[in-house]
matplotlib code that plots the C-alpha trace (Angstrom):
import matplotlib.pyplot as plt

x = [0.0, 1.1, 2.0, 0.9, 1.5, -1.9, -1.8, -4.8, -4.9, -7.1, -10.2, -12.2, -16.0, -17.9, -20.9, -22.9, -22.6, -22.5, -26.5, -27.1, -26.1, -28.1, -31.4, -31.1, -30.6, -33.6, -36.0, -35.9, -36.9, -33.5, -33.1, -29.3, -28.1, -27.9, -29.8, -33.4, -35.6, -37.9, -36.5, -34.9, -36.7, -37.5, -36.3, -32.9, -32.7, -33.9, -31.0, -28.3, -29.7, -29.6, -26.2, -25.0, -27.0, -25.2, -21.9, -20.9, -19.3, -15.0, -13.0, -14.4, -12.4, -10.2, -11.4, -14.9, -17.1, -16.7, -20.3, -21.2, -18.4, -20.0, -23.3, -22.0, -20.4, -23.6, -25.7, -22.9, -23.3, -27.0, -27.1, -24.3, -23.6, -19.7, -17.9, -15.9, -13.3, -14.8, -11.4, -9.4, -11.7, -14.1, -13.9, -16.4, -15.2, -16.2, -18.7, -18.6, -16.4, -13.8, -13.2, -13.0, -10.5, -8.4, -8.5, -7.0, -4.7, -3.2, -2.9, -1.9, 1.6, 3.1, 2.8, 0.5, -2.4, -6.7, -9.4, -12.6, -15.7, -17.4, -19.5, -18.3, -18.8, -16.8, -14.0, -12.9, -10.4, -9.1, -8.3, -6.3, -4.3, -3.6, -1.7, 0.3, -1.9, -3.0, -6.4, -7.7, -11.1, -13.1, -16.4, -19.7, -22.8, -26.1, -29.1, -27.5, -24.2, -23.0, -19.4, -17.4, -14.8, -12.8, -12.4, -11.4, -9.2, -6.8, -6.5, -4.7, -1.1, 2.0, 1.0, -2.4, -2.8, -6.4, -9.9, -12.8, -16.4, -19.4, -23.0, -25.4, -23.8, -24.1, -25.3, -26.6, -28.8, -27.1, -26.1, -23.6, -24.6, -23.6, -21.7, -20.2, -19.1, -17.5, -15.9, -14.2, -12.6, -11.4, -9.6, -8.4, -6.9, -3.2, -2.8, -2.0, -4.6, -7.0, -10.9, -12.7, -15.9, -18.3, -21.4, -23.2, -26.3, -26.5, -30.3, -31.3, -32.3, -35.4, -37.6, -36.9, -32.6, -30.0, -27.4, -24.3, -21.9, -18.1, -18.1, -20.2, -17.1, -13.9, -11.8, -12.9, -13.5, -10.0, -8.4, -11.0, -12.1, -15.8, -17.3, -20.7, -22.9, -25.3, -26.0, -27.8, -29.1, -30.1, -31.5, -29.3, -26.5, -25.2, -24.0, -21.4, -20.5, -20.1, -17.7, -14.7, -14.9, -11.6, -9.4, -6.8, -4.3, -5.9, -7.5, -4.0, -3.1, -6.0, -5.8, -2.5, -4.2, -7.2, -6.0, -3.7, -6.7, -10.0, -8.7, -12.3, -15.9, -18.2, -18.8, -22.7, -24.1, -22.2, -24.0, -27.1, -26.7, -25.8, -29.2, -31.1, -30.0, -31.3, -34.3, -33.5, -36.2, -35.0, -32.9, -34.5, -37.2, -35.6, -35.7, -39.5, -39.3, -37.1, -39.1, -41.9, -40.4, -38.9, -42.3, -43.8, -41.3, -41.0, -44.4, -45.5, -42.3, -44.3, -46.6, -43.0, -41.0, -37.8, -36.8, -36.5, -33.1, -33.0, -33.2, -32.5, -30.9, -29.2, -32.4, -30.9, -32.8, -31.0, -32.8, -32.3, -33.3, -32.9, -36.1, -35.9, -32.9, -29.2, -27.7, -25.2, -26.3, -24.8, -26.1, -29.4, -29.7, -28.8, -31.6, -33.8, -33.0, -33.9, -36.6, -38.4, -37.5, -35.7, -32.5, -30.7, -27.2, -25.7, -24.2, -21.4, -19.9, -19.1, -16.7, -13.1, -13.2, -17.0, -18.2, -21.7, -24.4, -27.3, -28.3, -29.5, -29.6, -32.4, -32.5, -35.9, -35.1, -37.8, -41.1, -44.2, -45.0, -41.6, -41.9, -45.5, -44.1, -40.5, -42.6, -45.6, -42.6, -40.4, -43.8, -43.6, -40.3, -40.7]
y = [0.0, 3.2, 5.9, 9.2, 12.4, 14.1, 17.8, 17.8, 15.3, 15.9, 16.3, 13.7, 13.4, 16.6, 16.4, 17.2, 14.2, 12.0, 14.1, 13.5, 10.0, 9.0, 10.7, 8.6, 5.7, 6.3, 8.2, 11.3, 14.9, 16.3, 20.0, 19.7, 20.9, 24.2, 23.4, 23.6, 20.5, 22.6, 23.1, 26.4, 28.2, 26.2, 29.6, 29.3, 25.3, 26.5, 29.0, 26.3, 24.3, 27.2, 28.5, 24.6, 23.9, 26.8, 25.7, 27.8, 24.6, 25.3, 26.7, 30.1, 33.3, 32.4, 35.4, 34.4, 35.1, 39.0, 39.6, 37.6, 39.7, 42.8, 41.8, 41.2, 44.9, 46.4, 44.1, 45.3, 49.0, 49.0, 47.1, 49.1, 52.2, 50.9, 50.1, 47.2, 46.8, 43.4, 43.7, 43.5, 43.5, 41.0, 37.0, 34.0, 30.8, 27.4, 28.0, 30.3, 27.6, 27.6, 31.7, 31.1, 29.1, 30.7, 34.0, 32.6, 30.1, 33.9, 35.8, 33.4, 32.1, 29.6, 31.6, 34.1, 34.4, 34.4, 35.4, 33.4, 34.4, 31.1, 29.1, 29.4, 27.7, 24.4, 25.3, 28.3, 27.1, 23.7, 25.9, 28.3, 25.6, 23.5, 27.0, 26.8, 29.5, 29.8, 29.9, 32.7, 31.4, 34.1, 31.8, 33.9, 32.7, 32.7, 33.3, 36.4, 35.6, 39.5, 40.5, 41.9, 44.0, 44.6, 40.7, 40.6, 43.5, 41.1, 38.4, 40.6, 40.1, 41.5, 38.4, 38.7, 38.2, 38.4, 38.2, 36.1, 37.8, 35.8, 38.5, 37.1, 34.3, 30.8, 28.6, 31.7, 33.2, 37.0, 39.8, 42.4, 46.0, 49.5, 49.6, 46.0, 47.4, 50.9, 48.5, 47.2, 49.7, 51.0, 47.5, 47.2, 51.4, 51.4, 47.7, 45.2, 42.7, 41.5, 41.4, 38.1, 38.5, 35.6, 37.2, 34.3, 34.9, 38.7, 38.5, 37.0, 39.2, 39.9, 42.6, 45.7, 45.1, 46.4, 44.0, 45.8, 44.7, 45.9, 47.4, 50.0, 51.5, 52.4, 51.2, 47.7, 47.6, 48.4, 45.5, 43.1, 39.9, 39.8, 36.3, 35.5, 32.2, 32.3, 29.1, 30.5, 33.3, 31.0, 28.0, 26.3, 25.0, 22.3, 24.3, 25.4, 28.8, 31.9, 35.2, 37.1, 40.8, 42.5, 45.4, 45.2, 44.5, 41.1, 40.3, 39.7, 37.6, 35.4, 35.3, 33.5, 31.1, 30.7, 30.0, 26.4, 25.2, 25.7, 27.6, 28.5, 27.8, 26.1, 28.0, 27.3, 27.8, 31.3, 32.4, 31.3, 33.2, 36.4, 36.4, 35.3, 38.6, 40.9, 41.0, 42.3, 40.7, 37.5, 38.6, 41.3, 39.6, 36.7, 38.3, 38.3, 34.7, 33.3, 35.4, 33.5, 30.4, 31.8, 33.3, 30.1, 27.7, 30.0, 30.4, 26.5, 25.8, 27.8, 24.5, 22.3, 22.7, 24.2, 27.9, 29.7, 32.1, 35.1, 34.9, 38.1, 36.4, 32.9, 30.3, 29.0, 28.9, 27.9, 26.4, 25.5, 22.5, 23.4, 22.8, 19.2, 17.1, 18.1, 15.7, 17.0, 18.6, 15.5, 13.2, 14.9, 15.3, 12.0, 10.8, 12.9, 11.5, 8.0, 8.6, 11.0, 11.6, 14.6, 15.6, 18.8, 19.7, 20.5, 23.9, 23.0, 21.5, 24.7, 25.8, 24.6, 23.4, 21.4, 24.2, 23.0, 25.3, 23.0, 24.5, 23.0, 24.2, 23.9, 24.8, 26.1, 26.5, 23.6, 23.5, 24.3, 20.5, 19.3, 22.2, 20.9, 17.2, 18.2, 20.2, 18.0, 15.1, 17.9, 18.6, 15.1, 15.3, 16.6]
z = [0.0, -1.3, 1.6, 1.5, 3.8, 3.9, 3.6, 5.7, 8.0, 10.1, 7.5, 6.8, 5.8, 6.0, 8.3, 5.3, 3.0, 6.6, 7.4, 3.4, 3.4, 6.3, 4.9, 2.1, 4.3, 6.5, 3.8, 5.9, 4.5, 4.0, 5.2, 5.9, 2.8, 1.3, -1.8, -3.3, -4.1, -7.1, -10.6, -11.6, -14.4, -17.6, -19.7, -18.1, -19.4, -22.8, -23.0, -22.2, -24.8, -27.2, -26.4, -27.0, -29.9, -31.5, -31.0, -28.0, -26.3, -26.7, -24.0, -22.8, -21.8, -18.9, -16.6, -18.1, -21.2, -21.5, -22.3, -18.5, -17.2, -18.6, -17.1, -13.8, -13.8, -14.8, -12.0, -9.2, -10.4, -10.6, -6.8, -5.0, -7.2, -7.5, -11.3, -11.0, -14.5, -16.0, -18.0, -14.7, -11.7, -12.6, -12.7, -13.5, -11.3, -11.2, -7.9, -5.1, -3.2, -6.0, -5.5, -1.6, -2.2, -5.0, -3.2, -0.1, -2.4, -3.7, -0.8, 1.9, 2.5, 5.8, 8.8, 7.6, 10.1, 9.1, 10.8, 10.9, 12.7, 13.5, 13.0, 9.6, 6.1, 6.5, 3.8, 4.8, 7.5, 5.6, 2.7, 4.8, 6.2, 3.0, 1.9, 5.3, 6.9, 10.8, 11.5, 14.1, 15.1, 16.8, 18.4, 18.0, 20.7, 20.0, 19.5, 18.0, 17.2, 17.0, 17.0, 19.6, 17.6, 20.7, 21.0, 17.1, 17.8, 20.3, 17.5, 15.2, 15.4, 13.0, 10.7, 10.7, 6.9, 6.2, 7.5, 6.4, 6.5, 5.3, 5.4, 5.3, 7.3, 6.9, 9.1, 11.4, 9.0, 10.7, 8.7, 9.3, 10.5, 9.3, 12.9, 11.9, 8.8, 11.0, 12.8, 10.5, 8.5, 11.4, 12.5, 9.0, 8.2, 7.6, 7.5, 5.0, 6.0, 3.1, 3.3, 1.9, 1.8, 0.7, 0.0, -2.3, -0.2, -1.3, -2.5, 0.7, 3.0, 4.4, 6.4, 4.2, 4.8, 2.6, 2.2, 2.9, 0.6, 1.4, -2.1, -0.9, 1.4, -0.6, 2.2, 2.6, -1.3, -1.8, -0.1, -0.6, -2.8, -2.6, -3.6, -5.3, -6.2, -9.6, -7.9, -5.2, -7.7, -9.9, -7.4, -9.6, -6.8, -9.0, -12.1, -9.9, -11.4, -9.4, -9.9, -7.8, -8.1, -6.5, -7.7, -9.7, -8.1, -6.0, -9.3, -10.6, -8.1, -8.0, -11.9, -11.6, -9.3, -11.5, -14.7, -13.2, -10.8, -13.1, -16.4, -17.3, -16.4, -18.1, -21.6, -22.4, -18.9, -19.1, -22.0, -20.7, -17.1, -19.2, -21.5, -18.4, -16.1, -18.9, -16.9, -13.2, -12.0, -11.8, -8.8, -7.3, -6.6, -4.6, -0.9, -1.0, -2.5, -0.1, 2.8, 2.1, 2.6, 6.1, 7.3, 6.5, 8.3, 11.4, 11.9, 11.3, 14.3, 16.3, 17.3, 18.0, 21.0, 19.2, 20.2, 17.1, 16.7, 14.5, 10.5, 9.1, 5.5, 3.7, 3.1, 7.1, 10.1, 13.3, 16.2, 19.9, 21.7, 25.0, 26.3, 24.9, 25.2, 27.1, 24.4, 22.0, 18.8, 16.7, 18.6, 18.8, 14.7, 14.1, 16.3, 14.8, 11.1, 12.4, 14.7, 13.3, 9.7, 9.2, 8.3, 9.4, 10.8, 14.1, 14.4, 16.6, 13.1, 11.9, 14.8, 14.7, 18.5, 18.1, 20.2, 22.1, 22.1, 21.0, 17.7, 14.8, 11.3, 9.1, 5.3, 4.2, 0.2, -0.3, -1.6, 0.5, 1.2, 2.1, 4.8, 6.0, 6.2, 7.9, 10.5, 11.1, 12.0, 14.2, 16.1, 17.4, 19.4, 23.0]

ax = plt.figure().add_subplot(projection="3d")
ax.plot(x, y, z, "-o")
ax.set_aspect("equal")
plt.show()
């Protein structure tokens, strides 16, 4: 048997396929993982097929098809009022994940320090440290999960390389606040520390919220890589194609990256997602989609003993179980797959020490029935 020295050994199975996995195994209504179970839009299929059928199937642009590039400028200008160089500021990647990870694969060097606020998205920290980076955890608590900036403050050392921002945040379902966003240009002026924010849930906010993008503020836009997901846009997760926007002179960097780990994205599926955003609407009017679904789920958890936490954006709702079992969250969702037939995953996943805080994590981005079924089961445990 062959030998091998893992660069990450200490990864193995993501708690997602493990939650996925034993859903299938036990029939249960899966609301683990980030992704819809209804179609995307038929007219979005139909433009796929037309962009192949007319031979639009070789090797497209490395930083992306232009046109796409040039609808993505127009989309960010028209949403935050900022002009982003789809020339030199703009790139399509293979999926949201895939720009996490280049940005960070440009930037971070051994010894170079991050910042994570968890829980976070499960790939930010393995990515850091396949590059030779340290992670920084900084633990948030619910049910609110806010930031103390003077805690993040004592984390930054002399190689404190860059800091990871997600908004709005996966698995929390919190967004970041015009104070958040004070905060942290002043924790970032007259440094060299780069800004990664992964902002793929950007359309998903809800109650009459701006999403504050840090391309609105010329000193986090400046030093920052800002990620996106047509994916989500889209409800299209596995297409896997999503876009970097970052100035110049990060673009570069990740460029270098880019073009010897993906090279370019899918060519077809780009022409289709830049005939489909000539009409606006198909984005701007996913927060009151996607707040139906929340309104709906909240309000039917109402009749089941959970204690619901706030959901001010992402297609997440987190949940305590205080009031019904002192087990740990793994333990408790794995029972809840087999006993009761639904699927979800425990927040203490997403913290780099398996912090406890018995939270769950639903996904709502299903249809109206697969709600009603996954609630009338949850109403059951007591």
């Amino acid at each position: 048997m062959i030998t091998l020295n893992s660069k990450l050994p200490h990864v193995g199975t993501t708690v997602f396929t493990v939650m996925s996995q034993l859903a299938q195994e036990y029939n249960a209504i899966n609301l683990s993982q980030g992704f819809p179970d209804y179609d995307a839009d038929p007219a979005l299929f139909d433009l796929n097929e037309k962009a192949m059928k007319a031979g639009k199937n070789q090797y497209a642009a490395m930083p992306g098809l232009p046109a796409l590039r040039e609808r993505i400028a127009a989309k960010t200008r028209d949403l935050y009022g900022v002009g982003y160089n789809p020339e030199s500021e703009i790139t399509v990647t293979a999926g949201g994940t895939q720009a996490l990870f280049t940005a960070i694969a440009a930037v971070v060097v051994p010894g170079d320090e991050v910042i994570i606020f968890e829980p976070a998205y499960d790939s930010y920290a393995p990515t850091v440290r396949l590059f030779g980076g340290l992670v920084k955890p900084y633990e948030l608590e619910g049910p609110d999960f806010r930031i103390d900036w003077d805690m993040v403050k004592k984390l930054f050392t002399a190689q404190t390389r860059m800091i990871i921002i997600n908004t709005p945040q996966n698995p929390t379902g919190t967004t970041l606040s015009e104070a958040d966003m004070q905060e942290l240009i002043r924790l970032t002026r007259d440094t060299d520390v780069i800004i990664l924010s992964d902002e793929v849930y950007e359309h998903l906010v809800y109650d009459g919220r701006q999403h504050l993008s840090v391309s609105l503020y010329p000193e986090l836009r400046e030093r920052s890589f800002i990620v996106y997901s047509f994916g989500k846009l889209l409800h299209a997760t596995g297409w896997k194609i999503g876009y970097c926007l970052a100035p110049e002179s990060l673009m570069a960097a990740f460029r270098k990256i880019h073009q010897f780990n993906v090279f370019s994205v899918n060519t077809p599926m780009q022409h289709a997602i830049h005939a489909y955003l000539e009409e606006p609407q198909h984005y701007l009017a996913l927060p009151s989609f996607f707040q139906e679904k929340r309104d709906l789920f909240r309000n039917m958890m109402q009749q089941t003993k959970f204690t619901l936490l706030p959901c001010q954006g992402s297609y997440f709702q987190c949940v305590s179980y205080q009031d019904i079992s002192k087990e740990p969250d793994t333990e408790m969702a794995m029972r809840m797959v087999k006993d009761f037939g639904v699927a979800c995953i425990p927040v203490s996943s997403f913290y780099t020490r398996k912090t406890e805080q018995r939270i769950l994590r639903f996904c709502f981005a299903k249809r109206t029935e697969t709600l009603e079924q996954a609630v009338n089961q949850l109403s059951k445990i007591h």
